[in-house]
C-alpha positions in Angstrom: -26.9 -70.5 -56.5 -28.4 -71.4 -53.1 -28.7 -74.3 -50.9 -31.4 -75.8 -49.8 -32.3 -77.2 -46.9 -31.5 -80.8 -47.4 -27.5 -79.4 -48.2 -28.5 -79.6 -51.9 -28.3 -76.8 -54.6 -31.6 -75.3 -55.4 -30.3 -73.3 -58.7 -30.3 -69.9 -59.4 -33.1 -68.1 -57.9 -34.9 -64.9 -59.9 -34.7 -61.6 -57.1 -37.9 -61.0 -55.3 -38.7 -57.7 -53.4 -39.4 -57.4 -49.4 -39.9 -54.1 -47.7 -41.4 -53.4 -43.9 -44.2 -50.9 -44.1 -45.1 -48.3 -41.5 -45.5 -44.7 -40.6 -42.8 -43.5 -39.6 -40.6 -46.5 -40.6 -37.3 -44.9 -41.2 -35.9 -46.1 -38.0 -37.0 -49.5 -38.5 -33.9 -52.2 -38.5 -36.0 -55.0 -39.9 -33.8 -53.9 -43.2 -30.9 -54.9 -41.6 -32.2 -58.1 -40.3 -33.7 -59.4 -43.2 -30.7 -57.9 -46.0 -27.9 -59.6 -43.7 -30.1 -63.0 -43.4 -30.2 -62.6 -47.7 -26.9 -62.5 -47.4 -25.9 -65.5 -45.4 -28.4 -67.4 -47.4 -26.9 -66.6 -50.5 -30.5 -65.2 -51.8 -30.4 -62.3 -54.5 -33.4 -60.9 -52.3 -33.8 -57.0 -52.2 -35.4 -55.7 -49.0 -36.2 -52.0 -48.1 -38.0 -49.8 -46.2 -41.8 -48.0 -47.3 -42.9 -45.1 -45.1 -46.8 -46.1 -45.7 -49.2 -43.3 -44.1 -51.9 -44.3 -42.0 -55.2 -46.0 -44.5 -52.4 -46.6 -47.6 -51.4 -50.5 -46.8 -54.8 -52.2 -48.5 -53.7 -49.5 -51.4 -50.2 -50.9 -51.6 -50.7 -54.6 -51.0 -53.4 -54.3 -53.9 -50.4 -53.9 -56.0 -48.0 -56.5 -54.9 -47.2 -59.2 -57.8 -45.7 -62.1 -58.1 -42.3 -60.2 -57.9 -42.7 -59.7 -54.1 -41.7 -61.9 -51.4 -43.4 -60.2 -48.9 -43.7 -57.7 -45.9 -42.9 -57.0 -42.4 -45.7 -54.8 -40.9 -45.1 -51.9 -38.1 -47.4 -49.8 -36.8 -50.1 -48.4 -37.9 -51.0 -51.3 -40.3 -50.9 -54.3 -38.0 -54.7 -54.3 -38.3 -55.6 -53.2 -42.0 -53.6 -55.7 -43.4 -56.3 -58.3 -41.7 -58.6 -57.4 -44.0 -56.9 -56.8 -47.2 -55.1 -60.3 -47.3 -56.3 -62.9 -49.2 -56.1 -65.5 -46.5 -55.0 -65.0 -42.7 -53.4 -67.6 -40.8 -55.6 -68.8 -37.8 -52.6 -67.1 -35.2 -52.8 -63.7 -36.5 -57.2 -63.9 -36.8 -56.7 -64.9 -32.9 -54.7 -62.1 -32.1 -56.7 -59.8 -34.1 -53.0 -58.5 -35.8 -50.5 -59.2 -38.4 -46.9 -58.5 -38.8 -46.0 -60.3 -41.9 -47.7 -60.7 -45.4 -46.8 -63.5 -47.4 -46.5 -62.9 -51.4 -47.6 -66.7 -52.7 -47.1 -66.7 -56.7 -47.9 -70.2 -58.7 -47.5 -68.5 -62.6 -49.2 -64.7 -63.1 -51.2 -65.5 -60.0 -50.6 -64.4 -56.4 -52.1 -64.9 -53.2 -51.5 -62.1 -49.7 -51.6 -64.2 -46.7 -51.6 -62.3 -43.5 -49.7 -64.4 -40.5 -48.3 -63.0 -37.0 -44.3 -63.6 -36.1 -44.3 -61.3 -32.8 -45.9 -64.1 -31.3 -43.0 -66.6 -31.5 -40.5 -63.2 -31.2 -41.2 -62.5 -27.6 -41.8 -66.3 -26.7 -38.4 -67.2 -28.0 -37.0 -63.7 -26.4 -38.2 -65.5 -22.9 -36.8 -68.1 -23.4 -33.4 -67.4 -24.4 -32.9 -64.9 -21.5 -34.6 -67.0 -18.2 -32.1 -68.8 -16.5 -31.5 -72.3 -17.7 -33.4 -74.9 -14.4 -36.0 -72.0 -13.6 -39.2 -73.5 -12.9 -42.0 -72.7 -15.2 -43.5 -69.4 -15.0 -46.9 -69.1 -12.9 -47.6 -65.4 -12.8 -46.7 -62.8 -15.8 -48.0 -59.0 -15.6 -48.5 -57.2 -19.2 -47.3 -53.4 -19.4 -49.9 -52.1 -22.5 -53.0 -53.0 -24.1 -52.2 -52.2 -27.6 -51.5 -54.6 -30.4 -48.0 -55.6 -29.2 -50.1 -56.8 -25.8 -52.2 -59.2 -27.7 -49.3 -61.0 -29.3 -47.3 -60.9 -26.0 -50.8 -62.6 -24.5 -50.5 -65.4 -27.0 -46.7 -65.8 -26.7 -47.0 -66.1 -22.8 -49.9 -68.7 -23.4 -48.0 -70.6 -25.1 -45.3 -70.5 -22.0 -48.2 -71.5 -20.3 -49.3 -68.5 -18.0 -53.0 -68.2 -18.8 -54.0 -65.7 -16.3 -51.8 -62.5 -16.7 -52.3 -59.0 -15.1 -52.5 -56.5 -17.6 -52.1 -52.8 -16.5 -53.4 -50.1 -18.6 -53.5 -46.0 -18.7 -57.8 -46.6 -19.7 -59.6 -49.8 -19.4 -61.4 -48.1 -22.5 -58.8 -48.6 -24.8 -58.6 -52.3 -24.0 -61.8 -53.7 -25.4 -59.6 -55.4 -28.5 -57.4 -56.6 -26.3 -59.8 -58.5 -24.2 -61.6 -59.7 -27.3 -58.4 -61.0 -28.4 -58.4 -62.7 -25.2 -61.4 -64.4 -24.7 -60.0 -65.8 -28.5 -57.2 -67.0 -27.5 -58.6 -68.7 -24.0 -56.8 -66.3 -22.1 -58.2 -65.2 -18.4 -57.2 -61.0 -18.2 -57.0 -59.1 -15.4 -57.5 -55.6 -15.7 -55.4 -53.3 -13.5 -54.6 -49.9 -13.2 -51.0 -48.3 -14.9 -50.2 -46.1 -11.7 -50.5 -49.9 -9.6 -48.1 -51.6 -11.8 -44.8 -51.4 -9.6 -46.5 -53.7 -6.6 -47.3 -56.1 -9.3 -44.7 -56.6 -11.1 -42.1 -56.8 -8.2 -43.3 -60.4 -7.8 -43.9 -61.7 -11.3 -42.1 -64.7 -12.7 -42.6 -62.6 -16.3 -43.2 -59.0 -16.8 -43.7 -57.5 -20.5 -43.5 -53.7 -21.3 -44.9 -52.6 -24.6 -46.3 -49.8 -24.1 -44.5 -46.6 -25.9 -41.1 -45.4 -25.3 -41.0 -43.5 -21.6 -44.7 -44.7 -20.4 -43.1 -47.1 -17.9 -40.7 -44.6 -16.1 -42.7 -43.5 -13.8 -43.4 -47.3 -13.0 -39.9 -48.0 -12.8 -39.3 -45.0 -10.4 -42.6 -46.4 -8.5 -40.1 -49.7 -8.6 -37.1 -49.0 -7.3 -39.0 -47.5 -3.9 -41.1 -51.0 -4.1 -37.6 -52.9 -3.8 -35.5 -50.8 -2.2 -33.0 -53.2 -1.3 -34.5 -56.2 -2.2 -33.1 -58.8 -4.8 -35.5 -60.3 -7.2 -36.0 -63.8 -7.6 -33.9 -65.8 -9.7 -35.9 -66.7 -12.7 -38.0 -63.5 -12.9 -37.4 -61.9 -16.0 -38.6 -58.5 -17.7 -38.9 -57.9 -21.9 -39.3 -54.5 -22.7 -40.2 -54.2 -26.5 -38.5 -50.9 -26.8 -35.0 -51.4 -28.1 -34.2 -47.5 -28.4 -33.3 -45.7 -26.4 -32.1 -48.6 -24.4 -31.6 -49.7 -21.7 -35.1 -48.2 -20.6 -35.8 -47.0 -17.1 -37.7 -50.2 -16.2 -35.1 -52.5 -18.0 -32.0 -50.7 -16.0 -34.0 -51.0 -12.0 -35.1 -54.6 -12.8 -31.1 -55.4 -13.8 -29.8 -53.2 -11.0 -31.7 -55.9 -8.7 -30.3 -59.2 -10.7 -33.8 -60.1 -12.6 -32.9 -61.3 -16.7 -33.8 -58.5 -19.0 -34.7 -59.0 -23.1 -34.7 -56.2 -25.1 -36.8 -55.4 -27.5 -34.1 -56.2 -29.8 -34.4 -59.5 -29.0 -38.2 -60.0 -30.0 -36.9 -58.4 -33.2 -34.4 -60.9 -34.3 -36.6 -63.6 -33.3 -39.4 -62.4 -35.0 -37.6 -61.5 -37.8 -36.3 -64.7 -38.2 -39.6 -66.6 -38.2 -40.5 -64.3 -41.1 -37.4 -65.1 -43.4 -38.3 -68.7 -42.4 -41.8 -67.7 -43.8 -40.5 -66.0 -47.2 -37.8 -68.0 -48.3 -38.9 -71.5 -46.8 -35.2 -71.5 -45.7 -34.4 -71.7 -42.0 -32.8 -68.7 -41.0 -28.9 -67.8 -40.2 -30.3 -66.2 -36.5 -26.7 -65.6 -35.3 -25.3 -63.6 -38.7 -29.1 -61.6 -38.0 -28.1 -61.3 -34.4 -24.5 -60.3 -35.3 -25.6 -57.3 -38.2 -28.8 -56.3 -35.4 -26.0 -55.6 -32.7 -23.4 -54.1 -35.1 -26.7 -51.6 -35.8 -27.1 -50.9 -32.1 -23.6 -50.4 -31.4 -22.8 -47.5 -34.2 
């Protein structure tokens, strides 16, 4: 038995399936997100990880049935799953990436929509982190031009910063990026990796997501930019890594009093939007948040 929103009992509910897909994907935690949000909803819900190679995720979602809930997407599917959906929520199309795939069953028949939650994680991991009476970020400089950077573009639009800096290792590489963008009404500027320290020293936001270790260098660069200087209250960093942690950049932007989110952070909150998707329940964040840093800690 489960209650449902409205403090009623729903019944008992038949067990659907939920897995996150990637490659690698054993050291996802999205398991233990999602099986400790089951378990404070009272949902019989199993949920597991699939090591998917690269070019197998249309393969597997062609054989997803009614039985599934759905699936958390990692890297390198993000974009593949676009295209083998069924229907793809107007957020994801604008970001040109998905993270979630929604198993819709009426009777024998099933529908794969494709929808975006890292969006709303790293909006809501801003938010909970800036200092409470901060004026509203103006300036916000983007660390990555990969997938992660398009949904962090969206989630900072909807802060309102419309103009960010993004610095990349090759303006090449960023075409989707800037496509993604122009979608979303969002004004880029292109700068260079090896610049990034003198930039970010006086952002109101700053988002890393580019892979484990590629920002050290800028966060030696850094700490000789600031010496001794304090940042601003209010300015706060979110580095999407979450392991090792703290990161290089996250441990010199601490060490001179700027708000740090981890990349934990933007996983619980994403996380959360996607049991919110699934089960149509709204999720138990603090038992997530409590299992997520139990995880960490071991």
């Amino acid at each position: 038995m489960v209650r449902g929103v409205d403090g009623g009992w729903l019944g008992v509910l038949t067990p659907r399936r939920a897995a996150v897909i990637g490659h690698p994907v054993g050291h996802s935690l999205s398991p233990v997100l999602h099986r400790a949000a089951y378990a404070a909803l009272g949902l019989p819900h199993t949920y597991e990880a699939i090591d998917v190679p690269d070019g197998g995720a249309p393969g597997l979602l062609a054989g997803l049935d009614a039985g599934w809930l759905g699936l958390s997407v990692t890297m390198p599917h993000k974009h593949a799953v676009l295209e083998a959906a069924d229907v793809v929520e107007p957020l994801a199309r604008t970001v040109g990436a998905a993270n979630t795939v929604l198993v819709t069953a009426s009777g024998p028949h099933r529908l794969l929509v494709a929808a975006n939650t890292d969006v709303h994680g790293a909006a809501e991991a801003l938010r909970e982190v800036r200092p409470a009476g901060t004026p509203p970020a103006r300036t916000a400089v983007v660390l990555g031009a990969g997938g992660t950077a398009a949904a962090v573009l969206a989630a900072l639009a909807e802060l309102g910063v419309t103009t960010p800096v993004v610095c990349v290792r090759s303006q090449a590489r960023a075409a989707g990026l800037l496509q993604a963008a122009h979608r979303m009404g969002v004004d880029v500027t292109l700068r260079r990796f090896d610049h990034a320290a003198d930039l970010i020293a006086d952002a109101d936001l700053v988002v890393q997501t580019a892979v484990a270790g590629a920002a050290d260098p800028v966060a030696a660069e850094l700490a000789t930019v600031l010496g001794e200087r304090r940042l601003r209250p209010g300015q706060t960093l979110l580095d999407v890594i979450y392991d090792p942690w703290p990161t290089a950049l996250a441990a010199v932007w601490s060490g001179a009093g700027g708000a740090v989110a981890p990349g934990s952070l933007m996983l619980l909150h994403q996380a959360a939007e996607q049991v919110r998707l699934m089960t149509g329940l709204p999720a138990p964040v603090d038992a997530m948040r409590a299992a997520l840093e139990a995880a960490t800690r071991a």
